[in-house]
N, C-alpha and C positions, 0 to 999 in steps of 0.2 A: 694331141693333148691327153685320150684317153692312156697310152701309152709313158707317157711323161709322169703322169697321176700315179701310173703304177710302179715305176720307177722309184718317184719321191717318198712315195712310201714305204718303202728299203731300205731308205736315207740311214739310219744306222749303222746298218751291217754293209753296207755300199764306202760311206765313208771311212769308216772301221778300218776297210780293207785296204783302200785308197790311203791311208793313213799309213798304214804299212806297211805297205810296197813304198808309196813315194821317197822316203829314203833309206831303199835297201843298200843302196849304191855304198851307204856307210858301215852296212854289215857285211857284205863281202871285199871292198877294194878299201882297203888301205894299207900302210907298211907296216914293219913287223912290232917297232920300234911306237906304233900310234895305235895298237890292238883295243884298250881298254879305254881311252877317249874316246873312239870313233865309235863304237859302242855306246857309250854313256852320250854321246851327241845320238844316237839314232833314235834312244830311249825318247831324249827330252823334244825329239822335231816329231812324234810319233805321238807325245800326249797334246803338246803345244798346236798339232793341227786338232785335236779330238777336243782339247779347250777352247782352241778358238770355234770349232763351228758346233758343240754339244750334241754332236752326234748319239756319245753316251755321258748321261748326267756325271757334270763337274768333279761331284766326289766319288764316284765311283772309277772314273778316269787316273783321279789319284790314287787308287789303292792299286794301278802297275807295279809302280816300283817296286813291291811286296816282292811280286813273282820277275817282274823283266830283268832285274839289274842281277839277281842270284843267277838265273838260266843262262845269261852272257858271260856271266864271271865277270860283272865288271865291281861290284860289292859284295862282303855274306848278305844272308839273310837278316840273319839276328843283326845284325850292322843295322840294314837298312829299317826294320821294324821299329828298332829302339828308339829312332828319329821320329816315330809320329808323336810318339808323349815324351814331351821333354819340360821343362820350367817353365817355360813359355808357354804350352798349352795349357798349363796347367792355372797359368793368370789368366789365359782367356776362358777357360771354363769357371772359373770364379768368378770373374766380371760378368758372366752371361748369368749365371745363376744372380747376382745380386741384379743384374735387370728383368732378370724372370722377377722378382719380389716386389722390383717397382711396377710391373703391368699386372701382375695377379692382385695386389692392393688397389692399383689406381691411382695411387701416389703420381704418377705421370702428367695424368688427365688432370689434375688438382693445377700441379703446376703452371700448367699450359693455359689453366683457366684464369690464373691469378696475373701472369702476366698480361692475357688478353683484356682483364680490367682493369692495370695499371695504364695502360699506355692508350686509351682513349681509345675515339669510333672515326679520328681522321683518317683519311686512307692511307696513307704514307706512316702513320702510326704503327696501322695495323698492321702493316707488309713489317715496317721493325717488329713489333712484336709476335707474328706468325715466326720471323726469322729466328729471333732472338731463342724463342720459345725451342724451336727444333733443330736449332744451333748446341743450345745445351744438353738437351738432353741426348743427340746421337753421341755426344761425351761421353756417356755410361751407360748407353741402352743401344741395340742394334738402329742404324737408321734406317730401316725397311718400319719396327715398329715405330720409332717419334713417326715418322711422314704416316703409316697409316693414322692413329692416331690423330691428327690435324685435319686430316681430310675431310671429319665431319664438322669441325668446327669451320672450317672455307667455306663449306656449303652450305653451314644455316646463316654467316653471315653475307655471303651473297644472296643468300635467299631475304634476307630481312631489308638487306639494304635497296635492293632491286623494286618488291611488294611497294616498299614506302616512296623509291621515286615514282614510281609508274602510278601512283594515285596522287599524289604532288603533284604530276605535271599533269596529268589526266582531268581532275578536278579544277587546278590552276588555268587552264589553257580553255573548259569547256563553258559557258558563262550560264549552262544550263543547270550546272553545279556550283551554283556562285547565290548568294541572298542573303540580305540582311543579317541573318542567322551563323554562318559560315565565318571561319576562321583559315587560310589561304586556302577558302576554297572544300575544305572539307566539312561536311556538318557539324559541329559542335558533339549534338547528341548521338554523334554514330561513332565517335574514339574516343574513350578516354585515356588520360596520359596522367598518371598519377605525380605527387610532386616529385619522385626520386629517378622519374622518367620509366617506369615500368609500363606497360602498357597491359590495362584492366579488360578482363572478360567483359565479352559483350553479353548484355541482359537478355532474353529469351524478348522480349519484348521486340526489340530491334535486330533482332538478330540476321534477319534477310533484307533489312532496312537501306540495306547500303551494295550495291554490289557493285561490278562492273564486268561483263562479260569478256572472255578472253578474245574475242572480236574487236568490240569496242576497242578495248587495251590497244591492239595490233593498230588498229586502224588512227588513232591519234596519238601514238609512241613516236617521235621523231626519231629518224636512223642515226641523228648523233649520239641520242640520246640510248640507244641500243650499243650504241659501237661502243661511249665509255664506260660501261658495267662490263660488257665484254673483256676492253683492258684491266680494268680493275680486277676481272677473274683470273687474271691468265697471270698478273702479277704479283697475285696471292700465292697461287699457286709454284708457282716458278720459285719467291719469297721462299716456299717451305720444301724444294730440293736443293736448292744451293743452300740452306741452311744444315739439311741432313749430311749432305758430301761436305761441306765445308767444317763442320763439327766435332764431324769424328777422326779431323786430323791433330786437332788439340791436346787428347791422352794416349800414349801408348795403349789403352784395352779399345784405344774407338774407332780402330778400324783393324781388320786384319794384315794389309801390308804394314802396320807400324810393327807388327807383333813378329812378322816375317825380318823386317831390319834388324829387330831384339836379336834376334836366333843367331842369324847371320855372323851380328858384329861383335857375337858371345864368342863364339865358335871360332873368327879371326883371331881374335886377340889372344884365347885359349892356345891354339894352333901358332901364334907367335910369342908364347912363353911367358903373356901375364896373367896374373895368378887374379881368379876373381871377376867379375861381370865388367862387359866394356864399359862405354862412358854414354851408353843408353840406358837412365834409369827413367821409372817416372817421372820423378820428379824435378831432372833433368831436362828430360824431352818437353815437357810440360812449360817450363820457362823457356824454351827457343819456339813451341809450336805454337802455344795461346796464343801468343802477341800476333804471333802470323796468320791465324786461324781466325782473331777480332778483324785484324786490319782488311783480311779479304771479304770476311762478312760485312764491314761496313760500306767497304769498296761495291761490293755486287748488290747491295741495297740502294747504293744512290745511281748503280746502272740499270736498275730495274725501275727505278723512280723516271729516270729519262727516255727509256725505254716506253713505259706505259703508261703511267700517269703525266708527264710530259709539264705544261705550264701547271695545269690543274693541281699540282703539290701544294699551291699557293694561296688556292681557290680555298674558301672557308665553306666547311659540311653546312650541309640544311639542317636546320637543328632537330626537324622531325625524322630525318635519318637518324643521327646524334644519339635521340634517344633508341630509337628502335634498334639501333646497333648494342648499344652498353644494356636493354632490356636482355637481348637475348642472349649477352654473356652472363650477365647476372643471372638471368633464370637457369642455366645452365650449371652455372655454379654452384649453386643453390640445390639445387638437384643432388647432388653429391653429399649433403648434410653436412655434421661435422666431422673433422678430423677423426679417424677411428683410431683403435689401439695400435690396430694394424701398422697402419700407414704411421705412425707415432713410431712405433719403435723402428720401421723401414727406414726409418728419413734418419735417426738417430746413428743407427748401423751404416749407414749410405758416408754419412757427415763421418764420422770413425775413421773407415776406411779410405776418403779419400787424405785425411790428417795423417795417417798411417805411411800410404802412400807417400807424402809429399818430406814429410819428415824421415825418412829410413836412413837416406842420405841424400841429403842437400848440398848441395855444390856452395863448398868453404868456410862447410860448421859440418860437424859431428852430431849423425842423427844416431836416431835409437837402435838402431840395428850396428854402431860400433859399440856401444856399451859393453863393459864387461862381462856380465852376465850371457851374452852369447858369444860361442867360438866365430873367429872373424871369416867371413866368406859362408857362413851356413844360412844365412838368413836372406830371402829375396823378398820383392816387390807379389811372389804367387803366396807367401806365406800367412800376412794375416789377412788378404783377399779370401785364401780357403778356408781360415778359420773363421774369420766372419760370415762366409757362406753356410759353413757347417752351423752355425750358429742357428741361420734362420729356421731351419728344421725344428730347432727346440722352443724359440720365443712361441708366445699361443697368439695365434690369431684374433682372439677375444677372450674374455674376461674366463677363467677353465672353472667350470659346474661343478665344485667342490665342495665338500665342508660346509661352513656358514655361506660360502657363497651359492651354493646351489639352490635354485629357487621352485624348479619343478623337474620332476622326470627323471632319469638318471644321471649318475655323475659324467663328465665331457669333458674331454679337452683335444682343440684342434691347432696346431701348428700353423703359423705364415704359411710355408710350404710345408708341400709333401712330394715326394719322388715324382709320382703319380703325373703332376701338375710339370715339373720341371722337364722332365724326358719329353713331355708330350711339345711343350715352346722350346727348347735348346735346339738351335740349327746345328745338327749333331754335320751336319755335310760338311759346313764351313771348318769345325774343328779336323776332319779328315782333311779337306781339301788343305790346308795349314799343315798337318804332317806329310802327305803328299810332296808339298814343298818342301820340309825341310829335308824328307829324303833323297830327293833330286839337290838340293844344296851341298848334301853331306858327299854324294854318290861324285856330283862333280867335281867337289875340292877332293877327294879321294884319286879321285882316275885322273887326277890334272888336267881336266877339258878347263875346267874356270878361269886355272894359270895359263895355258896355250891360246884361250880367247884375250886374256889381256893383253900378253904379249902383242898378239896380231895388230889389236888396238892399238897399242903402245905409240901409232904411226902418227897417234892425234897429239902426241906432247907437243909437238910445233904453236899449237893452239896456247891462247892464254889460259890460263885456269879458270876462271869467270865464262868465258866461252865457251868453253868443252862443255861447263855446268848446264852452262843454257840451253845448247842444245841437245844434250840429254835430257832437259827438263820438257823442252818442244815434241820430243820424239818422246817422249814416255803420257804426255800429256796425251795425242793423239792418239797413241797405240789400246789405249785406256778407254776408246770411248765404243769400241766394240769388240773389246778382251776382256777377261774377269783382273780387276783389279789387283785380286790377290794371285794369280798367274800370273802376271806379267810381274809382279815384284818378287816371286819366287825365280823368276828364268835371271832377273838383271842383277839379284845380288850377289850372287858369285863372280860375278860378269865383273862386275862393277869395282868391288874391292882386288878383284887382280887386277883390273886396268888404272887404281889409283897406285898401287903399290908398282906395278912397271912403270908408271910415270911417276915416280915419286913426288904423288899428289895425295893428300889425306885421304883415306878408303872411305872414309867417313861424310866428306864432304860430296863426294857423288853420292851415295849411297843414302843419305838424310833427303836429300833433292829430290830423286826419284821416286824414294818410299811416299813421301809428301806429292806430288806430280800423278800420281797412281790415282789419286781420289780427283783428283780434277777434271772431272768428267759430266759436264754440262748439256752437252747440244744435243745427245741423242734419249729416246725414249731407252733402247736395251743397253744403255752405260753403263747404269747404277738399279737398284731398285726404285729408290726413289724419285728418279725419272719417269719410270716404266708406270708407278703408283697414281701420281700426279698426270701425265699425260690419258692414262683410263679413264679421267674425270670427264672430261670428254673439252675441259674450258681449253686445252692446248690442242695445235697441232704439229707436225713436223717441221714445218718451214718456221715457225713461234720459236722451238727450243732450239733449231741450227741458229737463226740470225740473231738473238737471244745469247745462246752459251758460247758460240764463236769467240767474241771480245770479251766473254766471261773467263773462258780459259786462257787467253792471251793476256786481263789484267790478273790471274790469278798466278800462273808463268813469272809476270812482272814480280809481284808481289813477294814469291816466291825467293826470287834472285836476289831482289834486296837483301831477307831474312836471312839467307844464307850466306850473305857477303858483309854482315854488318854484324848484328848481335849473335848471330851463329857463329861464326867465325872468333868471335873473343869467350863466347861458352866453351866451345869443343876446343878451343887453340886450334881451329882447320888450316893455318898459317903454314904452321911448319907441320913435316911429313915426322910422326914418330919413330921415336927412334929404336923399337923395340919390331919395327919395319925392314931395317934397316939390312938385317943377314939376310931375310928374303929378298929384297932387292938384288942384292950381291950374287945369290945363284940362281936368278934369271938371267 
């Protein structure tokens, strides 16, 4: 063992190397005629082992390509460089900046709190509104932060809801705690519960007046009554990662494989001689993913309902939970005071740009980006994402200590943001790990590895179209729950649009499937972040999120298939194979 220990702790430069011998076989034997494929295959099986086991961090894995694809001759340099910033990164660096604005205001937490008071203290409420809550917001904000974010609200409302049974049933059940005086059971004079259901500080007077030892508690707790806070914990929680992974399949900025498909199916259609972005816009993607993105969130709330809350969905709260629950969202809220300038113009800016977004071009009306005013094709989906980001830099953060308005001390004024704040939240990896991909994307359709892997596929046309989807959508589902999501959707989208174009089947329609499928990643703690977040709570465990996310990923697959075979299919025309496909087909 001591031996072993010392070994694993090499594990780097052990694997490193193992990584690169394992398929040398590609850099010296192949023929003369498959020089710069076999090559550009050794590249991607060489980072694809060092991403699957993170031997060396994610985004540092991605900055190979810089140097491996030049020293093979299988890209220039400047080729492959030019691929880490491209349009696309350049909307995901805007969308991170305007959710850095949302968490450095708080604007987030406001949110979260507003829904948690809309939707009551039932439990099956709360699990919709935990959902709902970190459904929306992984939309526009990374899902690692909505899910941290929630984690403290799960725990004060387990905590409130818990306190309040265990002295309900404790005082109900003990007759030693029972007197004329007593209301079910608890003294009168030892709670008060004000009329709006807040619950009042206790007077110095009383204040030791009432206790019950964590003894006692234990000792007259019945273990059903343990077992269902337990599910109610585990369902909260669970509630607010299939809400994060299911979320941010909804907008093109809310995940990073949507952003990886952008690139891709620019780059296709570019490289097949139409002039201007494919037929992935926001606002586009946006009307085929929502609807798919609701219908699975509502789906894996009422499997989470039958999962853990069970008959009990039916079961009406005790009313002195009731309140204790809606006190401490209240108090919480409350907390936050009012609305500040900040968060005012944040949410103003936010609301802008997703208007922005959804109107540039709209499928079957003429948005603002055909107007005359600009030349046609100059204008994208990163353009007034970064001008509104630029923006925040200048709004002031608070009222600026000027002129009349200056009331003591010297003049001031401070921005929403500043650099300062941004560099330090921007997950700068994930934006590398993103060009990483695109330069393995660009590297493969370059060297024809992507066209020679389709062809080889080509072998699945027998299959129905619906079929092949499916099980690309099963195998991308699975591959996903111990691969970085946005790895695996950089290795298939090459893949994927040469195997629709050699099967003249839309590039499009595998390609939306997979990217979508990438995020579906339920059952394990290292799937997602927000797995990983939620299981530290300590309320899960491993066998909870496999027998749990199992038939979560399988209704999610389902859900999926439809989406793509119904209203996707009449958005994109995924019917017919275009025809601007069509010369490429012909010389393969």
């Amino acid at each position: 063992m001591g031996l072993l220990n010392h070994i694993w702790t090499l594990k780097p430069i052990l694997v490193t190397i193992i990584a690169f011998i394992a398929p040398i076989v590609l850099l010296v034997d192949y023929s003369e005629d498959f020089e710069v494929q076999s090559k550009c295959a050794y590249v991607i099986v060489v980072m694809a082992i060092l991403w699957l086991t993170e031997a060396i961090p994610i985004p540092v894995t991605s900055l190979m390509p810089i140097f491996l694809f030049p020293l093979l001759g299988v890209a220039k340099a400047k080729d492959i460089s030019s691929a880490y910033v491209t349009d696309t990164t350049m909307l995901f660096f805007g969308g991170l900046i305007i959710a850095v604005a949302l968490e450095e205001t708080g604007l987030h937490t406001r949110i979260s709190l507003c829904v948690m008071m809309l939707v009551g203290a039932q439990p099956i409420f709360l699990m919709a509104g935990l959902m709902v809550t970190t459904w929306f917001l992984s939309m526009w904000i990374s899902n690692t932060a909505a899910t941290s974010m929630m984690i403290p609200i799960i725990t004060a409302v387990i905590k409130t809801v818990s306190e309040v049974r265990t002295k309900t049933l404790y005082t109900a059940d003990n007759p030693a705690f029972k007197d004329d005086d007593s209301e079910n059971g608890v003294p009168k004079d030892k709670i008060d519960v004000s009329s709006n259901g807040d619950v009042m500080p206790e007077s110095e007077s009383n204040k030791n007046s009432y206790k019950v030892s964590d003894k006692d508690i234990e000792a007259e707790l019945p273990e059903e009554m343990d077992d269902e806070m337990k599910r109610y914990a585990k369902a909260f929680a669970l509630c607010v990662a299939y809400g994060a992974n299911i979320g941010g399949i909804a907008t093109l900025t809310g995940t990073p494989p949507n952003l990886v498909l952008k690139e891709n199916a620019d780059e296709l259609y570019s490289e097949a001689g139409y002039k201007g972005e494919s037929e992935i816009s926001f606002a586009k993607w946006m009307g085929f993913a929502f609807p798919l993105s609701l219908l699975t969130a509502v789906i894996g709330w009422l499997w989470l309902i039958l999962c853990f809350i069970r008959c009990g969905c039916c079961k009406k709260m005790d009313p002195e939970q009731k309140k204790a629950v809606n006190a401490t969202i209240r108090a919480q809220f409350k907390s936050l005071g009012f609305l500040t300038l900040a968060e005012l113009q944040v949410l103003i800016v936010f609301i802008i740009l997703v208007i922005l977004w959804l109107f540039r071009n709209p499928p079957n009306i003429d948005g603002w980006g055909d107007i005359s005013a600009f030349k046609p094709g100059y204008v994208s989906d990163s353009t007034p994402c970064m001008l509104l980001s630029v923006l925040l830099f200048l709004l002031p953060r608070e009222v600026p200590q000027i002129f009349c308005l200056l009331k003591e001390g010297l003049p001031s004024y401070k921005p929403i943001l500043t650099w300062q704040a941004v560099s330090a939240k921007l997950p700068w990896g994930v934006i590398i790990l993103l060009g990483g991909g695109f330069a393995i994307a660009k590297a493969s359709k370059d060297s024809g590895l992507s066209l020679w892997l389709g062809n080889q596929l080509s072998t699945f046309d027998n299959l129905d179209n619906w079929v092949l989807n499916l099980l690309v959508c099963v195998i991308v589902a699975g591959a996903t729950e111990v691969t970085s999501n946005t790895a695996t959707a950089t290795l298939l989208m090459p893949i994927l649009a040469e195997l629709g174009i050699a099967t003249e089947i839309h590039p499009l329609y595998l390609m939306m499937s997979a990217t979508v499928a990438c995020s579906f990643a339920f059952m394990l703690p290292v799937a997602t972040p927000p797995n990983a977040i939620v299981f530290s709570t300590g309320y899960l465990t491993i066998p909870d999120m496999a027998l749990a996310g199992l038939p979560m990923n399988i209704i999610a697959v389902l859900c999926l298939t439809f989406a793509i075979n119904t209203w996707g299919k009449s958005m994109y025309d995924l019917d017919e194979f275009p025809e601007i496909f069509l010369n490429q087909t012909a010389s393969t």
